[in-house]
C-alpha positions as CSV (number, residue, x, y, z in Angstrom):
1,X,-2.6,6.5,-23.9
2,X,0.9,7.4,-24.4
3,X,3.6,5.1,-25.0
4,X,5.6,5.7,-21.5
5,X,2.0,5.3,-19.8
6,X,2.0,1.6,-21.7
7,X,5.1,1.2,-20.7
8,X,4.3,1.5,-16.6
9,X,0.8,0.0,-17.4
10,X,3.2,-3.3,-18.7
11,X,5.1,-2.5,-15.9
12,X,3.0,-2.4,-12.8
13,X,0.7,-5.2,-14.8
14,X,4.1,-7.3,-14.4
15,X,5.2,-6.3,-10.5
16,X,1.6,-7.8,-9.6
17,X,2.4,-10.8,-11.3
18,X,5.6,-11.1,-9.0
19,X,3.7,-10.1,-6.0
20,X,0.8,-12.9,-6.6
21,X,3.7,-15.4,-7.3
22,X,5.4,-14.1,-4.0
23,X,2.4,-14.5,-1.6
24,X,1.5,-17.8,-3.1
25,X,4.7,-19.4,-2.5
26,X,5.0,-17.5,0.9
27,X,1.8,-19.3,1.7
28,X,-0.2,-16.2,2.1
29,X,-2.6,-17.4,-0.5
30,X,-4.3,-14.9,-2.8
31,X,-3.1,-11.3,-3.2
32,X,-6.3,-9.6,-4.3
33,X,-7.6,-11.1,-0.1
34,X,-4.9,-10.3,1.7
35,X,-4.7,-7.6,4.6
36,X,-2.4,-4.3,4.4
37,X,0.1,-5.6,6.6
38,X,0.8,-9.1,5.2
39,X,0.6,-7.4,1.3
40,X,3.2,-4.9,2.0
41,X,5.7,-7.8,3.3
42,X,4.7,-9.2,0.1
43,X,5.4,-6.0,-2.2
44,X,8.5,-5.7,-0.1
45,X,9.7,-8.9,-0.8
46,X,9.0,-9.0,-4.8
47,X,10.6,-5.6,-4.7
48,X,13.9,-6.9,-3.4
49,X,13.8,-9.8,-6.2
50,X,13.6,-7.3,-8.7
51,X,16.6,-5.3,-7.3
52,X,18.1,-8.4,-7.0
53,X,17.4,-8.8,-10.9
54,X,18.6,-5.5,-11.7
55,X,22.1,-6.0,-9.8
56,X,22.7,-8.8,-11.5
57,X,22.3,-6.9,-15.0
58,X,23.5,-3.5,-14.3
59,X,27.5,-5.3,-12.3
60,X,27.3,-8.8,-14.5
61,X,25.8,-8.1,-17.4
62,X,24.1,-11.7,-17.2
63,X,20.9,-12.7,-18.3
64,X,18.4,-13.8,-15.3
65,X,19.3,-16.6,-13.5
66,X,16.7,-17.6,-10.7
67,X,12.8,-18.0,-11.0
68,X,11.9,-14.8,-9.3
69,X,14.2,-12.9,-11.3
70,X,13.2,-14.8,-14.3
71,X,9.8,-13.0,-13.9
72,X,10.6,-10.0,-13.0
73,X,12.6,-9.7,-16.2
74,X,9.7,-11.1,-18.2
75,X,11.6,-14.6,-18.5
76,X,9.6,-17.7,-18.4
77,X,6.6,-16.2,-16.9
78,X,4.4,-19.1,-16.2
79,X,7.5,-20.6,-14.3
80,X,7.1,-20.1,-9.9
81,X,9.1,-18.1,-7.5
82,X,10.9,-20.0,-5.1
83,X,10.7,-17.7,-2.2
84,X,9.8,-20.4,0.3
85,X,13.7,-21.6,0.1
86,X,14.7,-17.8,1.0
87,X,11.9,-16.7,3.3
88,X,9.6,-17.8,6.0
89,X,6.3,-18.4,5.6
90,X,3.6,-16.0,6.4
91,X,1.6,-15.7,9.5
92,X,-1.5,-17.1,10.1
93,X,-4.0,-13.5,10.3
């Protein structure tokens, strides 16, 4: 393997990691069980914390300051997302 394919293995290794984070605290419960429809609202969501998490570097130039972005950063990675303060809970399938 190449370096740059480490690098997106790391990568996409990493944006799972957010995603499983994401459904858990959206109560969704497991990624690796969950339908199409309710893990693409999940992918969405973890993809808007990590443009979130990019903003903040790329305008502020700050370090990252909320759990989700903590992650997606590679930040305290043990530490939960917070998401059910920002979004509502999933539907029951």
């Amino acid at each position: 393997m190449t370096k740059l394919e480490l690098l997106y293995a790391e990568r996409a290794k990493k944006f799972d990691e957010i995603c499983a984070l994401v459904a858990r605290e959206l109560g969704c419960g497991e990624l690796s069980t969950m339908n199409g429809e309710g893990r693409n609202r999940v992918e969405d969501e973890a993809e808007q914390y990590v443009e979130q998490w990019e903003e903040t570097v790329k305008t502020r130039g700050m370090r990252p300051n909320t759990p989700a972005r903590c992650n997606a950063a590679g930040h305290n990675p043990g530490m939960a997302i917070s998401a059910a303060v920002f979004l509502p809970p999933c539907e029951a399938p």
